[in-house]
N, C-alpha and C positions, 0 to 999 in steps of 0.2 A: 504494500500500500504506500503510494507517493504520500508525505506528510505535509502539512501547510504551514505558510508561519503560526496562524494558530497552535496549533500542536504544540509548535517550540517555546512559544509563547508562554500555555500550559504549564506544560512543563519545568519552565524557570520561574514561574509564577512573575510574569512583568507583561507589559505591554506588547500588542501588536509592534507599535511603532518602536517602540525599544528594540525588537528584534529585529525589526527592518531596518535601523540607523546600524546595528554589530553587524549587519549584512551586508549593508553597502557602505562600511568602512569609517562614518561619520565618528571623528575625533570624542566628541562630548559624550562619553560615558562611561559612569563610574567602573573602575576595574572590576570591581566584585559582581558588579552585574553585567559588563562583559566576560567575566567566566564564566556566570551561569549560562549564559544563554551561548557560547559556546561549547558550553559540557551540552547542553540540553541539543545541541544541534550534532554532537559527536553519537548521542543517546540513539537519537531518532534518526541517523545519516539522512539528514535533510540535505535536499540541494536544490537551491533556488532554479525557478521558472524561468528561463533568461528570456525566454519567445516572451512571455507575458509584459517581460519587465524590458523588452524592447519596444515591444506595441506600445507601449505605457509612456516612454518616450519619443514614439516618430522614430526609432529606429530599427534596422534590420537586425543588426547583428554580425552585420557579414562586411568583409571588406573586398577590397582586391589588389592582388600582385600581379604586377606584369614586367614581363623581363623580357630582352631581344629572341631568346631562344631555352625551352625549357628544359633539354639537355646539356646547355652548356652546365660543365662543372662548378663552374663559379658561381654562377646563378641558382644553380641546384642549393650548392653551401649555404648563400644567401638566404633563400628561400625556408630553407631549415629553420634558420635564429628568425625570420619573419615570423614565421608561423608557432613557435615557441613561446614567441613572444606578445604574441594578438592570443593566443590560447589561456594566455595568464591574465584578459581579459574580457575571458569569456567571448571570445570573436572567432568566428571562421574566417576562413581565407579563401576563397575564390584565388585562384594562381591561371593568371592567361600568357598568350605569345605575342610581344608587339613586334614581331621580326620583319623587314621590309620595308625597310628606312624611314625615313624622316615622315612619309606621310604615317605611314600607320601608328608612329610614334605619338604621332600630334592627333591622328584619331583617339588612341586609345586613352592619352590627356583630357582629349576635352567632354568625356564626359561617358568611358562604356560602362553599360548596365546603372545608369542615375536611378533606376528606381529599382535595384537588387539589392545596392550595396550604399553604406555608408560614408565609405570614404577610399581613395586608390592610392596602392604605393609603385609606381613607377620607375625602373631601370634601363634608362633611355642607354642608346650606344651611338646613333647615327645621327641623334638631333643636336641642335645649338639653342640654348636659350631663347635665340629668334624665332625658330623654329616652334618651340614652344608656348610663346605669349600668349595666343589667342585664345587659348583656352577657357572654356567658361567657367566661372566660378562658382557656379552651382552644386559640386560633390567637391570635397576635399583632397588635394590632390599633394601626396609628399612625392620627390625626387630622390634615389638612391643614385648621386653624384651627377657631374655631366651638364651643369648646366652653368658651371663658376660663380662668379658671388654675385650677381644679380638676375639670379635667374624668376621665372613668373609663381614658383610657388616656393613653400620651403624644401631644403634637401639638406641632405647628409651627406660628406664623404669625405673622401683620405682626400692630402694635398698632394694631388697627381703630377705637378710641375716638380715639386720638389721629393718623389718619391721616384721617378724617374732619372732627376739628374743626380740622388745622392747611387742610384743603381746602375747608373751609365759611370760615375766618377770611380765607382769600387772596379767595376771592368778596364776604364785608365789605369787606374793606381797598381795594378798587376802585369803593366807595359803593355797592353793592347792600346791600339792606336786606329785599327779599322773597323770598330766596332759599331755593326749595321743595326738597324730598326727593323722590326716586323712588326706592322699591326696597321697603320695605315690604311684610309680607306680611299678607293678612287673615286667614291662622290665625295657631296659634302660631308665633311667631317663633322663627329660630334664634339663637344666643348671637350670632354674628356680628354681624349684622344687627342686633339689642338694642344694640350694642356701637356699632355706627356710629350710628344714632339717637343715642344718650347722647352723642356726640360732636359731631354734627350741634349738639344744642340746648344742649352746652356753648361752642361757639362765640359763640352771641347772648348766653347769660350774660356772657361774657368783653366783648363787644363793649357790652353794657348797652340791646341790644334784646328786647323783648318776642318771647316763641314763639310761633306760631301753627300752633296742631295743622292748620289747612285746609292750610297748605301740605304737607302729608306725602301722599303720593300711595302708593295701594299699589299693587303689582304679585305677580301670582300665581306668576309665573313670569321667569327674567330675562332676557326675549328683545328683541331690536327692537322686534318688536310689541307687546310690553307698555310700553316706554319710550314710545312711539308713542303709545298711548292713555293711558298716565298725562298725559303731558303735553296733548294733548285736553282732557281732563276739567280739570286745572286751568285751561284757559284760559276755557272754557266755565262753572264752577265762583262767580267772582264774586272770586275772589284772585288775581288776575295777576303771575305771580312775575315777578323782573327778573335772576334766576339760577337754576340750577336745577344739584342735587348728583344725581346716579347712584350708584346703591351697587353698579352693575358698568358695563364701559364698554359693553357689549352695550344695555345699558338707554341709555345716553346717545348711541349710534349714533344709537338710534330715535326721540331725545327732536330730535337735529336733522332729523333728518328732516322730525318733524310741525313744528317751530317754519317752517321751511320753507314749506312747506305753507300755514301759516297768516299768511305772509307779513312774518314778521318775523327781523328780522337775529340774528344771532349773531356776536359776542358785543354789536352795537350798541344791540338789542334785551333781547336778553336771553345771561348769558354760560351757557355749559354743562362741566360737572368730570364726571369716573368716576371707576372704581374697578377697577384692573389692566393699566392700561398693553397691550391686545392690539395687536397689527400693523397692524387694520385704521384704529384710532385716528391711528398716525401718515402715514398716508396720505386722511383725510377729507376733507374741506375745510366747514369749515372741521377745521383740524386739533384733536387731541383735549389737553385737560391732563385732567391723570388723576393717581391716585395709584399711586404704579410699586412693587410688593412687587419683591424678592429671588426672581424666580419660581425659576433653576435653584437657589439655596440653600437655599428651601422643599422644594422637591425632594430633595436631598441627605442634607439633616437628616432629613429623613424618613424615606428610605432608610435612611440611620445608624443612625437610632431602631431601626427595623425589624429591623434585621439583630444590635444588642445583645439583641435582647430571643430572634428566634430563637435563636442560638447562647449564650447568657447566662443572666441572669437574669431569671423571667418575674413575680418577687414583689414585687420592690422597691417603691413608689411609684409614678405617673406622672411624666414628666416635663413639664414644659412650657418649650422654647422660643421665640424670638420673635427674628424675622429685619427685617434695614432696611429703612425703603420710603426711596421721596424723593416730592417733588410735581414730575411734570411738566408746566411752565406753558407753553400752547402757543398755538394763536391763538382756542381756542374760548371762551378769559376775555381774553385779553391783545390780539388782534384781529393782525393784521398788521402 
């Protein structure tokens, strides 16, 4: 038998409303009577009506996550500490695919499923804050990076400019000199990705080597297979890099792969860096250095964001946060 607050009520001998304030968390009540009434709730394993107590507010209960592609690794990860973390507030996740650049990106912004979901968390890869403005304000929209500091809602994320050039300087500092970029897109780029480039070729300023646009390798997509063939193409190309940067570690699976392949060592040959520290990285071999984002904190803050803006204020400004990374140095630059 489902029990009511009544029951628990009963049970602790206090008020409806008393049990409804220990329920939803309301500061003002005395200790002794928030233990009884959670003994009384441990009693009767009550669990609150959440469908009731969304009706009750205008709310669904549900939100939604979208990300360029639902098998990328990184996104997968992501998605984990999302939904981890909207669970610790009673929220489903709806998880969709905005893959197919900048428009669907901006479709899936302005507004999919307004009347399913509460509010949408966002993992743009191909958009630019331009890109994204138009969006209507009508469902609460947070951003998982990618839109730099004035972007049209709030977001979260690691500082890409400077996790890339402290990950391009660690591949200097070990006498590479021709050290390529993979990730690069051949449309428009998204802020991100702008953001790691700018990073990437302030490390050679820093270091006082010359840039060479041939080493910049695009990729259409961030798959194995495209880390795969970018790096192909440079070897075949006529610039033989003697390091090479992934701007996801998906792309830098595939880039050892092919280096592999084409019969040279790593990192003796050539060293290889990503970008997001996934599982499969630290189990490769050679094992992966990567730049490690804050993944469950991205997560969090974003949730956080989410959940101000549903119950709050929807007018304010955006916000923009930005969460730690670190560089982890493993044996794919550092060698065994």
């Amino acid at each position: 038998m489902r029990h009511r607050l009544k029951d628990v009520a009963e049970r602790a001998g206090v008020s409806v409303k008393t049990v409804s304030n220990v329920v939803n968390g309301y500061q003002h009540v005395r200790p002794d009577t928030r233990a009884r009434v959670e003994q009384a709730i441990a009693e009767l394993r009550y669990r609150p009506n959440l469908s009731a107590r969304n009706l009750r507010k205008g709310r669904t209960g549900v939100i939604a996550l979208a990300g360029p592609e639902l098998d990328a690794p990184s996104f997968a990860e992501l998605a984990r500490h999302v939904v981890t973390a909207a669970a610790e507030r009673g929220w489903t996740v709806l998880i969709g695919q905005a893959a197919g650049g900048p428009g669907r990106e901006r479709s899936v912004a302005a507004g999919i499923g307004d009347h399913l979901v509460d509010g949408l968390i966002v993992s743009p890869l191909a958009s630019t804050a331009d890109d994204l403005a138009g969006r209507d304000a009508g469902t609460p929209v947070v951003f998982l990076g990618g839109c730099g500091d004035h972007g049209p809602a709030d977001h979260v994320t690691i500082d890409d400019a400077a996790a890339a050039r402290e990950a391009t300087a660690h591949l200097i500092a070990l006498g590479r000199r021709r050290v390529a970029a993979i990730g690069a897109r051949p449309t428009a780029e998204g802020t991100g990705v702008r953001l790691r480039l700018a990073g990437y070729a302030a490390a050679f300023a820093e270091a006082g080597i010359a840039y060479d646009e041939r080493l910049v390798a695009s990729a259409p997509a961030w798959r194995r297979a495209d880390g795969a063939a970018a790096v192909r193409h440079l070897l075949t190309s006529g610039v033989r890099p003697d390091a090479v940067l992934c701007f996801d570690d998906a792309l830098a699976l595939g880039a050892l792969r092919a280096l592999h392949e084409a019969g040279l060592r790593v990192p003796g040959d050539v060293a290889v860096a990503g970008f997001g520290d996934i599982e499969d990285g630290r189990f490769s071999i050679p094992t992966l250095t990567t730049v490690a984002p804050d993944k469950e904190r991205l997560a969090r803050l974003a949730v956080d964001l989410l959940a101000d803006r549903i119950d709050g204020d929807r007018s304010s400004p955006p916000r923009a946060l930005t969460v730690p990374y670190r560089l982890e140095t493993r044996e794919s630059t550092l060698g065994r």
